[in-house]
N, C-alpha and C positions, 0 to 999 in steps of 0.2 A: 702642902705639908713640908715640913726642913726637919732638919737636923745638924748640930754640929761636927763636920768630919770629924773632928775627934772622939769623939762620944758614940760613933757606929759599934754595934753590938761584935763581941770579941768571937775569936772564928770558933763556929763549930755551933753559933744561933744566928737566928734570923732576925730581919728589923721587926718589932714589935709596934704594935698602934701607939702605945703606951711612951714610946721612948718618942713619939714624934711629936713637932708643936704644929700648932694650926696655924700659918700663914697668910692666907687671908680664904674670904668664903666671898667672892663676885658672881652671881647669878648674873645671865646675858639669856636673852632670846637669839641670838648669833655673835659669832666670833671668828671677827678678820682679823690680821695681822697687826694691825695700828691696835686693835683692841689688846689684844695678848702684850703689845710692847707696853700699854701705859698701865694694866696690872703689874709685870715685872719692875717696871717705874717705882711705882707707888710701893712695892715689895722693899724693893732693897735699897729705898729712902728710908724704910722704917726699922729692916734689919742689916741691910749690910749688903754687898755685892756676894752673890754665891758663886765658889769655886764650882761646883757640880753643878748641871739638871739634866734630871732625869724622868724621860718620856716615853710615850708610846709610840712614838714614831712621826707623828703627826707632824708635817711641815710646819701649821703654823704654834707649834712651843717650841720649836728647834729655829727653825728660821732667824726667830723675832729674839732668840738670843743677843743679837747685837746690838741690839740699845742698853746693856750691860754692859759691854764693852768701850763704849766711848769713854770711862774712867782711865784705859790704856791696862785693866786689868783682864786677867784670860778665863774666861769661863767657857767649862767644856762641857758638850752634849752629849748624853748617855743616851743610848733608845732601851728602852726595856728588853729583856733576853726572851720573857716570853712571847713578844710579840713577834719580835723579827722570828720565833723559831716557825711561831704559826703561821707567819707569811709565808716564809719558805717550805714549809710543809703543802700549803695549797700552791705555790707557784710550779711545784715538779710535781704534785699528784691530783689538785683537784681541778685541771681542763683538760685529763685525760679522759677519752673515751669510756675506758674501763670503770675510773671512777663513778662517771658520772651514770654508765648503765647501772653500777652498783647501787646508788640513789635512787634510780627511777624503782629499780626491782623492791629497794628499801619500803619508798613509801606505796608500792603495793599490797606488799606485806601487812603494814601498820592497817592498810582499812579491812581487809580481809583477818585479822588475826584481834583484831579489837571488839570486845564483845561475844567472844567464844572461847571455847576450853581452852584455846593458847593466849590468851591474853596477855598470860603475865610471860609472854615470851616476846612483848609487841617490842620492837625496835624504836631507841630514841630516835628523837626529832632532830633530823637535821638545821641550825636556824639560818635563816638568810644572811644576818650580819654577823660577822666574828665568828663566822660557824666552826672556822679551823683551832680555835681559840677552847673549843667541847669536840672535835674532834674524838678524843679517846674514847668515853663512851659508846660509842657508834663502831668503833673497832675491836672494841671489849662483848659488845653484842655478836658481831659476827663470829668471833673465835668463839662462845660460849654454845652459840648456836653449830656448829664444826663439833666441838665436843659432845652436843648431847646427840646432835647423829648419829655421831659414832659409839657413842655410851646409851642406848636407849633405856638401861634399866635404872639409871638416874632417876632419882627421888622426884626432880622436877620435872619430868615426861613420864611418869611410874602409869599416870590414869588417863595418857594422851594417846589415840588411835596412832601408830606409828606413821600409815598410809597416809594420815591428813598431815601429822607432821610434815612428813617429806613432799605434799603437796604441796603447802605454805612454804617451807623454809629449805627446801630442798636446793636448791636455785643458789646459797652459799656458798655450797661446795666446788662451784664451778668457778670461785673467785680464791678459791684455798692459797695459793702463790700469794696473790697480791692480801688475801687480811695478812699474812706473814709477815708478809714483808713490813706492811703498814705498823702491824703490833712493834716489830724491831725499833721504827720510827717513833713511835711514841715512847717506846721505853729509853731510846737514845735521849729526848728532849723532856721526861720524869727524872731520869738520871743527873742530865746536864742544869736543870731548873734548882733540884735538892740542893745540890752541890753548889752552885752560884748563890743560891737563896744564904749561904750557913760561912757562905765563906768572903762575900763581898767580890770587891773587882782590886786587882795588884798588879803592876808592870810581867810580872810572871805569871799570869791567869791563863792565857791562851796553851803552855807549853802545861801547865800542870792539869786542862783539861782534858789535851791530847792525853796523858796518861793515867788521866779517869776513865774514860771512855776506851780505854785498852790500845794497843799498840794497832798502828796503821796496816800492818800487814796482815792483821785479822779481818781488812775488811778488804771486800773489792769495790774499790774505787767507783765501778761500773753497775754496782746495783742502787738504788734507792737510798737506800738506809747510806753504804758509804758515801755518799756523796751530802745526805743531809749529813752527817757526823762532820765532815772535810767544813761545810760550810759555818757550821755551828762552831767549830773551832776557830775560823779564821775571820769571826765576824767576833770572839770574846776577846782575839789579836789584838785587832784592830784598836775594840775599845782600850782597851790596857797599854796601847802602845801615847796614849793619851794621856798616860799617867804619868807623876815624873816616881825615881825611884826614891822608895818609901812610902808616897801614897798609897790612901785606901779608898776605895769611893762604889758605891753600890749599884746592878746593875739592876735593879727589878723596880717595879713600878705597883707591885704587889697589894703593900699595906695601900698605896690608895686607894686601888681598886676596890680591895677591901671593903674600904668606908662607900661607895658607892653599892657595893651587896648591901651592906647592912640598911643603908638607906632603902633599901629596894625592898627588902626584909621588913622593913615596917610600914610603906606604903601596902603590900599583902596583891590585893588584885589589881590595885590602881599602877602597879608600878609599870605596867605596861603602854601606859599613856605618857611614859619617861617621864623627866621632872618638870612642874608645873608652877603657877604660883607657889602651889602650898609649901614649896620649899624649904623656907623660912620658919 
C-alpha cells in the first residue's frame, strides 16, 4: 500500500484505508530477499522510487531496500512503532522467570475455571506468535481479577462461592507488583501508539514524545516501565533523526495490518490455516 507524502492525513487523524492506493497484491508460497527486491523492482518501475518504507521490522523488507537505491536516490526504512514497542516489551519481561510462572499459573486457571461458575472470568490465551503484540488483554485480566478480590460484592462475583474464587484465582495476588508495573507498560506504549498514530513522524518527534509521556524525572530510570518509556523514546529519535527538516513520514504499519484482519474477518474459521490458494 503507498501513499503520496504529501497527502499524509493532517495532524490530529490517523492514516485511513481509504486514503491508501494498492500497490501491488504478489501472493508467494516463501519470500527471500531476491524475491522482496524484484517486487520493490516491478513497484517502482511502475510508480516511482519511494522516499519512505515502512515495515514491521522484518529483515527481509528492510534489507532488500537497496535495489531502490541504485538510482543514487535515498530511500529510508521506518520499522513500525508497534512493533518494536512489543518486541521490547517481551525482550525485558517475557524470559523472566516471573513472567513466565505467571503463564504457567495462567493457563492453569483457563482449564480449571472453563465450564464452571467462573467461566466468564477465564483468562485470555496467551498466543505463541506475536503474543506480545495482544499482550494488554492478558494484563487487563489480571488487574480485573486484583479488583474483584478485593471488591467481592461486585455484580460480576455477586453469585460466585468466594472460597472457590480465591481458590482458582487467588495465586494473582502474589504477582500484584509485577501486573502494575506491566499495566504502566502498556499504558506507556497505548499512550505512545495514539499519539504517533494522529500525529505522523517529524525531525522533532522524539523530543515531543519525551513530553507526552511526562517529564523524566517522574520516572526511575530503574523500574520496568522507565526504561520501556527511555527506550520508546529513543528509538522514535532515531527514526526522525532520518528525516530532513520539514518532512513528514508515518511511523505505523497499522492500516496494513488492517487489511490482513479484515481478510481473516472473512475467511471466519478457515483463517487459521493462514492464507491459501483461495486468496485471490
Amino acid at each position: 500500500l503507498g501513499i503520496p507524502a504529501s497527502k499524509l492525513p493532517p495532524l490530529g487523524q490517523t492514516l485511513t484505508l481509504d486514503q491508501l492506493e494498492v500497490l501491488a497484491i504478489v501472493p508467494g508460497k516463501s519470500w527471500k530477499r531476491d524475491d522482496v527486491r524484484a517486487v520493490y523492482e516491478a513497484v517502482a518501475e511502475r510508480c516511482g522510487i519511494p522516499r519512505f518504507v515502512v515495515c514491521d521490522g522484518a529483515v527481509e523488507l528492510r534489507e532488500t531496500v537497496d535495489v531502490l537505491e541504485k538510482t543514487g536516490r535515498k530511500v529510508t526504512v521506518l520499522r513500525d512503532f508497534k512493533h518494536f514497542a512489543a518486541n521490547r516489551f517481551e525482550k525485558l519481561v517475557g524470559q523472566t522467570k516471573r513472567f513466565q510462572s505467571f503463564c504457567s499459573a495462567m493457563g492453569t486457571t483457563r482449564c480449571q475455571v472453563q465450564q464452571s461458575e467462573l467461566a466468564h472470568l477465564t483468562p485470555p490465551s496467551l498466543k505463541t506468535k506475536a503474543r506480545f503484540m495482544n499482550i494488554e488483554p492478558v494484563v487487563r485480566w489480571a488487574s480485573l481479577i486484583l479488583f474483584l478480590l478485593e471488591n467481592p460484592d461486585q455484580e460480576a462475583v455477586a453469585d460466585v462461592d468466594q472460597t472457590r474464587l480465591r481458590e482458582r484465582c487467588g495465586w494473582v495476588e502474589s504477582y500484584r507488583d509485577e501486573i502494575a508495573s506491566w499495566e504502566r507498560c502498556c499504558d506507556l506504549i497505548d499512550l505512545s501508539l495514539r499519539w504517533i498514530n494522529t500525529q505522523g513522524l517529524n525531525r522533532h518527534s522524539g523530543s515531543q514524545l519525551d513530553a507526552i509521556l511526562g517529564s523524566s524525572r517522574m520516572w526511575d530510570s530503574n523500574t520496568l516501565e522507565g526504561q520501556l518509556r527511555s527506550e520508546l523514546i529513543h528509538f522514535v529519535a532515531q527514526s526522525a533523526a532520518q528525516l530532513e527538516e520539514g518532512e513528514r513520514a508515518w511511523l505505523s504499519s497499522e492500516a496494513i495490518e488492517s487489511v490482513f484482519g479484515r481478510y481473516k474477518w472473512r475467511e471466519f474459521q478457515h483463517s487459521r490455516s493462514g492464507f491459501t490458494g483461495l486468496i485471490m
